[in-house]
C-alpha positions in Angstrom: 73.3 -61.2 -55.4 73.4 -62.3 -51.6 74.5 -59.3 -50.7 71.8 -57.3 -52.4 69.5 -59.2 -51.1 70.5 -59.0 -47.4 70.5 -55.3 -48.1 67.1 -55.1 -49.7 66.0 -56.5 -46.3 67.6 -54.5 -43.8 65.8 -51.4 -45.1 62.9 -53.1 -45.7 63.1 -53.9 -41.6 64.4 -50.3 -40.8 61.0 -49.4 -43.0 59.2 -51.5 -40.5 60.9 -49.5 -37.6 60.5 -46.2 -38.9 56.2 -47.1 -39.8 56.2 -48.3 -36.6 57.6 -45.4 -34.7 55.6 -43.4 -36.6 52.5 -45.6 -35.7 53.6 -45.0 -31.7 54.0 -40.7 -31.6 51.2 -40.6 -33.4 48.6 -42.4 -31.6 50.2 -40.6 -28.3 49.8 -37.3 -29.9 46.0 -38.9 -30.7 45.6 -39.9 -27.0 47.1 -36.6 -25.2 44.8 -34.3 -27.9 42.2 -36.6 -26.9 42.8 -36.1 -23.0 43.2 -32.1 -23.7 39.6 -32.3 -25.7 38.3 -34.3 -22.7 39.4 -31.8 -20.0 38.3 -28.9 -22.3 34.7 -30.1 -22.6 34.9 -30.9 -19.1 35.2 -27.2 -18.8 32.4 -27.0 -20.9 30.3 -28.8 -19.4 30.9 -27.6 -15.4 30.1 -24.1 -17.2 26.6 -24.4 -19.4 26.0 -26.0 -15.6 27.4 -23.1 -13.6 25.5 -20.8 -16.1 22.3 -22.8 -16.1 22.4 -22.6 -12.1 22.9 -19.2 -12.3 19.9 -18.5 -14.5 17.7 -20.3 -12.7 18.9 -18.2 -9.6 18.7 -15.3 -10.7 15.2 -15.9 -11.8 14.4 -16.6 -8.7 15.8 -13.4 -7.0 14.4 -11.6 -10.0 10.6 -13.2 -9.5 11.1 -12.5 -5.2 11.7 -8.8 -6.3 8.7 -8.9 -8.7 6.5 -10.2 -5.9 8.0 -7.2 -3.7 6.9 -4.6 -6.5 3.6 -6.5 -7.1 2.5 -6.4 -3.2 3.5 -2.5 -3.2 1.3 -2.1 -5.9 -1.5 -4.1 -4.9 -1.4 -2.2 -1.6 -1.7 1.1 -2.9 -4.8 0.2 -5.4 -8.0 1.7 -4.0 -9.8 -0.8 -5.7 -11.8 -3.5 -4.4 -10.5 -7.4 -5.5 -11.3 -10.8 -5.5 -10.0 -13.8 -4.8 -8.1 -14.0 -8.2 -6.7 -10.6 -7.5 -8.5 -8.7 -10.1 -9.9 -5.0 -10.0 -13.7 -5.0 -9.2 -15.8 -1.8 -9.2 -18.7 -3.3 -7.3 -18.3 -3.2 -3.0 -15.9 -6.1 -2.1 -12.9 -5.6 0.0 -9.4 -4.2 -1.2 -6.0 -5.9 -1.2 -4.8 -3.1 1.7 -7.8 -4.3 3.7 -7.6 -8.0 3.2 -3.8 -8.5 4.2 -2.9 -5.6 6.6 -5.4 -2.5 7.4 -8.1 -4.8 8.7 -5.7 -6.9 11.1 -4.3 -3.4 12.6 -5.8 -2.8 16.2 -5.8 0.5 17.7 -3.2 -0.5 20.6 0.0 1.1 22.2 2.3 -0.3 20.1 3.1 -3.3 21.1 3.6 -6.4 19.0 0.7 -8.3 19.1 -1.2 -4.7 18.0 -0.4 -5.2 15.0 -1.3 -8.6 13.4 -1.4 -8.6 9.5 -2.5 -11.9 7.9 0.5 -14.1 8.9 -0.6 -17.7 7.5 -2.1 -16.7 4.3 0.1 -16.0 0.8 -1.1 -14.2 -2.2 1.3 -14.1 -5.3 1.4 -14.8 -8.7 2.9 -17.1 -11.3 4.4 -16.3 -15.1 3.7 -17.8 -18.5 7.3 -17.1 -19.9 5.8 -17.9 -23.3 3.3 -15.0 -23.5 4.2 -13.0 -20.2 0.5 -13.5 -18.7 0.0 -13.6 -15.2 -2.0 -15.8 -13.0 -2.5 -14.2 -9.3 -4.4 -15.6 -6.5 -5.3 -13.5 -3.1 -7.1 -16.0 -0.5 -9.0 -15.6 2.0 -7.7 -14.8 5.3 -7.0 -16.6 7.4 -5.9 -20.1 5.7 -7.3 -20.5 2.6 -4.7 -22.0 0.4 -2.7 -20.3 -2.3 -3.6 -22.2 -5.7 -1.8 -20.9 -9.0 -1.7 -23.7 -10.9 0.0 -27.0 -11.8 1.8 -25.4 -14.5 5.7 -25.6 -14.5 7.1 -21.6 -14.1 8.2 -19.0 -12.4 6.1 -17.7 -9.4 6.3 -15.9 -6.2 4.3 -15.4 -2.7 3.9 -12.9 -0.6 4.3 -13.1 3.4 3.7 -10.4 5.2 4.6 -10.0 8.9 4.6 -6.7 11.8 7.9 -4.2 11.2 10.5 -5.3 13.9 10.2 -3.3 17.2 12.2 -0.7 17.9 15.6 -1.4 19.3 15.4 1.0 22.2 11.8 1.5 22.9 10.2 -1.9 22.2 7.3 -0.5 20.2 5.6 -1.5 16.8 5.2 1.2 14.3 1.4 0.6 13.7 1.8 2.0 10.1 4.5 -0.5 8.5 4.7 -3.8 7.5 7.3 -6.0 6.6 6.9 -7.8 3.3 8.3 -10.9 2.3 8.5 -12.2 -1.1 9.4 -16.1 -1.8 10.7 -16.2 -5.6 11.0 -19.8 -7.3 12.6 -20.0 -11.1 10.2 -22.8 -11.9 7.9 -25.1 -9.8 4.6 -27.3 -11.0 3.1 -25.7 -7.8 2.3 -22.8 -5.7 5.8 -20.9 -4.4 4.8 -20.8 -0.7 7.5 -20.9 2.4 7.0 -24.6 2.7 7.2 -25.5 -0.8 10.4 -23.0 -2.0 12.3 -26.1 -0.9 11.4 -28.5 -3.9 11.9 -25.6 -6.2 15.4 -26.1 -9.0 15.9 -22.4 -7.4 14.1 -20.1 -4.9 15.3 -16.8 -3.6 13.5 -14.5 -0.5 13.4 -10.8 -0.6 12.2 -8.7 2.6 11.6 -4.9 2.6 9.5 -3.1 5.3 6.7 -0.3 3.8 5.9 2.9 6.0 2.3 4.1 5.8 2.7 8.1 4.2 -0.6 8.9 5.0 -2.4 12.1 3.2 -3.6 13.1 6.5 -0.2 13.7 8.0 -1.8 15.9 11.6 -5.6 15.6 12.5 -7.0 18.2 13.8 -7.8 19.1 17.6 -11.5 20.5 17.1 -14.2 19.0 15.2 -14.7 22.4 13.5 -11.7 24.1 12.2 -12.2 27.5 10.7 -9.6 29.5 8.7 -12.0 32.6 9.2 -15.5 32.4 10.9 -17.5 29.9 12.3 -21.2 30.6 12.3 -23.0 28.0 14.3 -26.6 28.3 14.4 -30.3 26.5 13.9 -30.7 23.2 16.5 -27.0 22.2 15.9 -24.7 19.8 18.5 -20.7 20.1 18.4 -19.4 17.2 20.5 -16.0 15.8 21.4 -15.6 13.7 24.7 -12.2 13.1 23.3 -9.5 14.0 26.5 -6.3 13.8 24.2 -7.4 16.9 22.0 -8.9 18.6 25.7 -12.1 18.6 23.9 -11.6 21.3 21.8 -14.9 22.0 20.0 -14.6 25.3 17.7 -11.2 26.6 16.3 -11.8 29.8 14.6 -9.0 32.4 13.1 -11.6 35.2 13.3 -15.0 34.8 15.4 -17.3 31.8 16.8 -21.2 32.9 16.7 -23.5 30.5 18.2 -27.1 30.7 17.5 -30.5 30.1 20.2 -30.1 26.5 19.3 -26.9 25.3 19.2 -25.9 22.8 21.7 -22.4 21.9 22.9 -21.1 18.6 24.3 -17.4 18.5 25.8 -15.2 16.3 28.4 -16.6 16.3 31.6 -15.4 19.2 33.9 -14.3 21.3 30.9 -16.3 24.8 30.6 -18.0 25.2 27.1 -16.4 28.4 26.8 -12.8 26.8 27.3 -13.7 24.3 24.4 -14.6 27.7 22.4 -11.4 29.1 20.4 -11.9 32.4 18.7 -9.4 34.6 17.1 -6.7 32.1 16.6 -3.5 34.1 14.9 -2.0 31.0 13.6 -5.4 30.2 12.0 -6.0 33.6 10.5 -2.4 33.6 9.1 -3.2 30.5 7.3 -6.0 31.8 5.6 -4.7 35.0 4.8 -2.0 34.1 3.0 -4.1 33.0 0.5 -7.4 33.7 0.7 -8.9 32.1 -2.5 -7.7 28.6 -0.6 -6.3 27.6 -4.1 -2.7 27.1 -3.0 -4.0 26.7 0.8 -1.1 27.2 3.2 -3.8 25.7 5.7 -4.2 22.7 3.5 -0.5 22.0 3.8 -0.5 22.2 7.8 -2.9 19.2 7.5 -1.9 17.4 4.8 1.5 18.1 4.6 1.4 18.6 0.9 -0.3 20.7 -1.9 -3.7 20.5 -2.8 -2.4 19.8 -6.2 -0.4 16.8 -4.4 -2.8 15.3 -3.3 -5.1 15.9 -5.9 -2.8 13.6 -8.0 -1.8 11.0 -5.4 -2.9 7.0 -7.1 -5.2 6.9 -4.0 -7.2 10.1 -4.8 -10.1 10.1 -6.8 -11.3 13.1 -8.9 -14.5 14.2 -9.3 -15.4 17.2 -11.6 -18.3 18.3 -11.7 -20.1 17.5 -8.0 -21.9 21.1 -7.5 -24.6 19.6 -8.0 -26.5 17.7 -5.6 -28.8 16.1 -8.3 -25.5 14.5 -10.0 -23.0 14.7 -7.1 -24.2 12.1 -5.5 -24.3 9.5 -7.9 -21.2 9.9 -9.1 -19.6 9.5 -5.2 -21.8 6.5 -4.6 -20.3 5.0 -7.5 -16.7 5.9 -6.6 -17.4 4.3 -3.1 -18.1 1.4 -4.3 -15.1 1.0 -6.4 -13.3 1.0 -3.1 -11.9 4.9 -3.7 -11.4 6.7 0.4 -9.7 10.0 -0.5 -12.0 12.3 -3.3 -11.0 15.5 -4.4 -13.3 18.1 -6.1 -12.2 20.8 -7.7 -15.5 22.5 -8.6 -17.1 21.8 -4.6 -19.0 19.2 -3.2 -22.7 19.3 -3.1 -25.0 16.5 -1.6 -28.7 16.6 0.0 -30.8 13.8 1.3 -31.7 12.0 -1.5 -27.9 11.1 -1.7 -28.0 9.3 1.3 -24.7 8.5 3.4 -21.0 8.6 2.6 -18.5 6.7 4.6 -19.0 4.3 7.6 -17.5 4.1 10.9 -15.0 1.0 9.7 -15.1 2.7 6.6 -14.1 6.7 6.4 -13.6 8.8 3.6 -11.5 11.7 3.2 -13.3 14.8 1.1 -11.1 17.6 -0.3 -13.6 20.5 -1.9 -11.4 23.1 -3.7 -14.6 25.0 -4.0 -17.9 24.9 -1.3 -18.9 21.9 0.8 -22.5 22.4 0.9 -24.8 19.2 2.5 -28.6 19.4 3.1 -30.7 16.9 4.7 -30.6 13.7 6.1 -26.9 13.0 5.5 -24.7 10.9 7.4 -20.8 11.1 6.6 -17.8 9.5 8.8 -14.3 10.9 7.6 -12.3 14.2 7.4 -13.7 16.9 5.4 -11.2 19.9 4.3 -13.1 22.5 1.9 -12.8 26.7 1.0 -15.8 27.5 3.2 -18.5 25.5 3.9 -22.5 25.0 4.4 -24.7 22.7 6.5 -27.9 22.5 6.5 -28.3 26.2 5.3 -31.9 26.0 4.4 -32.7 24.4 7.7 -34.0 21.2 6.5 -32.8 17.6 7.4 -30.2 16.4 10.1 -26.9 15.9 9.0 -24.3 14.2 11.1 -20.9 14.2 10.6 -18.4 11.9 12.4 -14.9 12.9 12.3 -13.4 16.5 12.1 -14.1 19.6 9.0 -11.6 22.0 8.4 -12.1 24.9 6.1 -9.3 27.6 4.6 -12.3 30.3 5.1 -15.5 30.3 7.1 -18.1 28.0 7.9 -22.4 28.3 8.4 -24.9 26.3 9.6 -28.5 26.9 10.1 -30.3 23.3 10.5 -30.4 20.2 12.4 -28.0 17.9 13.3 -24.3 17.1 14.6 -20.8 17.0 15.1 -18.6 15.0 16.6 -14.8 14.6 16.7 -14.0 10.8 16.5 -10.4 10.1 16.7 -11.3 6.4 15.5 -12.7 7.6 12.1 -10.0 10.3 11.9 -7.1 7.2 12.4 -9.3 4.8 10.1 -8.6 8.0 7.5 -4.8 7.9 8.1 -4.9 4.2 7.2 -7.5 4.3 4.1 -6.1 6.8 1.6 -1.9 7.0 2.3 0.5 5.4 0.2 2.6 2.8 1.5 6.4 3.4 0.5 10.0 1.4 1.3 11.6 2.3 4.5 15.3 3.1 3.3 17.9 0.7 4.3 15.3 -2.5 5.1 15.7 -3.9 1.4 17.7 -7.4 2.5 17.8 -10.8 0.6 19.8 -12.4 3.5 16.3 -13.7 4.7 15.0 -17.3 5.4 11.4 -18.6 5.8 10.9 -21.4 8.1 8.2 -24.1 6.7 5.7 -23.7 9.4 1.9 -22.6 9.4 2.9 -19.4 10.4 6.8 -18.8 8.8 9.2 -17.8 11.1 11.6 -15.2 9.0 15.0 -14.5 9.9 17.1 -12.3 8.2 20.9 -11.2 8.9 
């Protein structure tokens, strides 16, 4: 019985051993799974951060290249605006105007001739939840950019003069370089000096070249595809020395009546300033003499009339034969903030229509038909028509500061002027072009210093 018992024991105690053992691998199988599930959602964790870093990043890049697209857009809308960026049709000033055109100066190209508005930042910022945006374009110089104290995704805009040329020094006056700050999320306004307490910010730089629908002006104030009939108590001016003061161009003949008066550079004969049977004229106009795919259009312009007719810039106008209606219906386009007009059934105006254009202010007039004007009409801009009629019944002065082109022949038999301003005809260039990206400037290798005027430096 003793030894039973003593054997009873020693496998109750190798019992023990065994539970014991067993006890042992299994809590170090517990503790290695449990440093394996530790590592694994460490894994875990350094990713949903990696990724959540990278989503807010690319946000950011994502909002700086919205802002890009936004200013492009913003700069090519005739329209008037107002301080919270929004479309008027009442006389106000126009997004191209506020930021860029109206800080251009008429230098040599150096870089203080062209001076966009450098310390003030219009942009936008996004309700992700119903995709609304709230813009705000300040004042220039420094009003303050305000869009809110909600917490989103916004941008800025900065805009700055195109780097000089590398070889010659100078400053295209027609470009700009535009800079975009993009923040993923940020209680306040994404400017240069506040990117840096955004979660995530990003800057985008791209310069836009002015494509103007005027590509060449022309050398005379009165450009004729045929004839150019000249007659009642009429002045033809231009004192400008670059075009040689050029006054008539004609393909065909000049005819100048008893009254007509001529004003040219000093020193320059009248008769030198008098161009009759230009071949390159009359070639234009022949080869299509119903203007309505106008090869002399195209020397101007550089493009079709139907081109042009459907640039975002032009405005069409049906229906302006009249000068009862016509000139309602331009006075009302003007004020919208439309330059370039286009009229495919001719333009008519008299002198209870009053003006069109200003000095600072030009217009561009595109008559697929007859340009006929009687009165007391003044108009500042470039004026490219089939033929065309001043002051035919010889009533009124009309005064037209610029340059008029037309595919066939011209006739006037009234009062008044003109004269060839190169200022209006530049001021035209400027008003109604399109501004597109320059190939190759797209770079996000930018940064934006945080001072009043942001210093950008790119790689």
């Amino acid at each position: 019985m003793s030894y039973i018992s003593n054997r009873h024991g020693r496998n109750q105690t190798r019992h023990h051993q065994r539970g014991a053992a067993t006890l042992i691998v299994t809590m170090v199988f517990l503790f290695s799974i449990s440093i394996v599930m530790l590592y694994l959602n460490r894994n875990v964790l350094f990713e949903q951060k990696t990724s959540a870093s990278q989503m807010r990043s690319t946000k950011a890049l994502e909002m700086a290249e919205a802002g890009i697209e936004w200013a492009t857009g913003m700069l090519n809308a005739p329209y008037d605006i107002n301080t919270a960026c929004t479309l008027l049709t009442t006389t106000n000033i126009s997004f191209r105007k506020k930021y860029v055109q109206t800080q251009w100066s008429s230098g040599t190209g150096t870089a203080t001739d062209v001076n966009p508005a450098l310390t003030t930042f219009p942009g936008c910022k996004i309700n992700e939840a119903t995709s609304a945006f709230t813009c705000n374009c300040p004042d220039v110089p420094n009003s303050t950019t305000n869009l809110g104290t909600d917490v989103a995704p916004s941008f800025t805009i900065v805009f700055k003069p195109a780097p000089p040329d590398s070889i010659t020094g100078l400053v295209d006056l027609e470009a700009v370089q535009v800079t975009s700050v993009g923040c993923a999320a940020q209680a306040g306004t994404c400017t240069p000096a506040s990117a840096v307490n955004s979660d995530a910010s990003a800057v985008v730089s791209v310069i836009l070249k002015l494509r103007p629908l005027l590509r060449a002006a022309p050398a005379a104030p009165l450009t004729c595809g045929t004839s150019c009939a000249v007659g009642g108590s009429y002045n033809i001016a231009n004192l400008d020395a670059v075009t040689g003061g050029t006054l008539v161009n004609a393909g065909t003949t000049i005819t100048q009546g008893n009254g007509t008066s001529y004003t040219t550079i000093p020193g320059q004969p009248v008769q030198n300033s008098l161009i009759g049977g230009d071949s390159t004229l009359a070639a234009l106009s022949n080869s299509d003499p119903t203007c309505s795919n106008s090869a002399m259009f195209n020397a101007y312009f550089g493009s079709t009339i139907s081109q042009y007719a459907n640039s975002p810039t032009t405005k069409i106008i049906p229906n302006c034969n009249s000068a009862n209606t016509c000139g309602g219906l331009v006075d009302t386009a003007y004020a919208s903030g439309w330059r370039a007009f286009y009229f495919p059934d001719g333009f008519a105006r008299n002198n209870s229509s009053g003006s069109f254009g200003s000095a600072t202010d030009p217009v561009t007039i595109v008559s697929a038909e007859g340009f006929d004007i009687n009165g007391n009409i003044d108009i500042y801009g470039m004026i490219f028509s089939n033929s065309s009629n001043v002051n035919d019944v010889g009533t009124g002065t009309a005064d037209i500061h610029g340059a008029m082109v037309t595919c066939a022949g011209y006739n006037n038999n009234g009062n008044g002027s003109l004269i060839y301003d190169p200022t209006v005809l530049n001021g035209v260039r400027r008003a109604t072009g399109t501004f597109v990206r320059v190939p190759g400037s797209w770079t996000d290798r930018c940064t934006l210093s945080t001072a009043a005027e942001p210093v950008l430096t790119c790689n």
